[in-house]
C-alpha positions in Angstrom: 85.6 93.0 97.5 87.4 95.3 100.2 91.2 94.0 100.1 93.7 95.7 102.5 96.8 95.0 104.7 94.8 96.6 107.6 93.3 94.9 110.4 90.2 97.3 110.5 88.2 98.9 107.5 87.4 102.8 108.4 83.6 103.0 108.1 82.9 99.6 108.6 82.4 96.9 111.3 83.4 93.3 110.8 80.1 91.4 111.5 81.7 88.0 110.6 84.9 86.7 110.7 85.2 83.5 108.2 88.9 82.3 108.6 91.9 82.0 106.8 92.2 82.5 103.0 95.1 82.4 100.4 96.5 82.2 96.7 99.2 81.6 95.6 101.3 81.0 92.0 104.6 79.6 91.4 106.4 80.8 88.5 109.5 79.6 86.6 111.8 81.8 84.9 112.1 82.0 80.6 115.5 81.5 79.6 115.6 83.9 77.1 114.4 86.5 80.1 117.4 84.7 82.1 119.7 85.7 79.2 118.5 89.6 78.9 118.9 89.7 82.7 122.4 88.6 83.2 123.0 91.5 80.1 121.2 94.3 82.0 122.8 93.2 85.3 126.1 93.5 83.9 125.5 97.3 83.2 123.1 97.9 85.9 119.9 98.7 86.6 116.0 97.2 86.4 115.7 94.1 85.0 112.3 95.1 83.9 110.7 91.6 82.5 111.8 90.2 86.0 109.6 93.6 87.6 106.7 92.5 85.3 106.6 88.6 85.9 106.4 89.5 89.7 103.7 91.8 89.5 101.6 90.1 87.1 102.3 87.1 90.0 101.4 89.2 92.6 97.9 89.7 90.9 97.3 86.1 90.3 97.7 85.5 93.3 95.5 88.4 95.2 92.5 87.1 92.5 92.6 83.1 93.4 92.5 84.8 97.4 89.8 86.6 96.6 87.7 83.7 94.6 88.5 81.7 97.9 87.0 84.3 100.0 84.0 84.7 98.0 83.0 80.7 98.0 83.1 81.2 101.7 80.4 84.4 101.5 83.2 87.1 102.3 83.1 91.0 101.2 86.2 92.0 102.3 89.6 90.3 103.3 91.6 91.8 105.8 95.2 91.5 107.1 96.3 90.9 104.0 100.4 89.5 103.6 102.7 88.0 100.8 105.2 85.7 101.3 107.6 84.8 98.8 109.9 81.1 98.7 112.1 80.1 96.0 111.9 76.1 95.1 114.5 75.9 93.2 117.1 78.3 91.2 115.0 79.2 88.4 111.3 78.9 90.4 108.9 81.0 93.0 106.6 80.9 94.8 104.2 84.1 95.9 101.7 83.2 98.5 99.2 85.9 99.6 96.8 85.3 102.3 94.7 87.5 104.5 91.6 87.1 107.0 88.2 86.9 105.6 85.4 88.7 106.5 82.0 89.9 106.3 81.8 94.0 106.6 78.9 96.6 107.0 79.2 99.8 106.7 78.8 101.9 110.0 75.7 104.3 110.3 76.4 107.6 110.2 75.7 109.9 113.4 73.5 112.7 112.9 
């Protein structure tokens, strides 16, 4: 599965365009990750298991896109965006969605 923020794929044509698709997680902070943060922000710096509970969001999210995409008979999303909302003070939301379509590679010219 092609993913990309792009509206166009270089050496491919969208042959199909299938709609809108999306995934999204919400996620509710530890507080025992609450407590080592407000320690590390009081000297500075990356609050690294913040970082990782973000990312490993992020990822969740892009796969239950891509498993939407696929039911629908996609090979590649395109125009791919995130979105974050907080819900409440210790909860997020990250919502990825993107344009689903069907792709074939361009023939070369001799």
């Amino acid at each position: 599965m092609i993913v990309t923020p792009a509206a166009t794929i270089t050496g491919f044509r969208v042959v199909r365009t299938l709609g809108l698709v999306r995934g999204n997680t919400i996620r509710a902070r530890h507080l025992g990750k609450d407590i080592l943060a407000f320690l590390k922000a009081a000297v500075g710096g990356e609050i690294e298991e913040y970082t990782k509970m973000m990312a490993e969001s992020r990822e969740q999210s892009v796969d239950r896109m891509v498993v939407e995409a696929q039911r629908l008979g996609a090979n590649a999303i395109t125009d791919v965006r995130f979105a974050t909302s907080y819900l409440m003070g210790s909860a997020a939301e990250i919502l990825v969605f993107g344009n689903a379509v069907v792709v074939e590679a361009l023939e070369e010219e001799e």
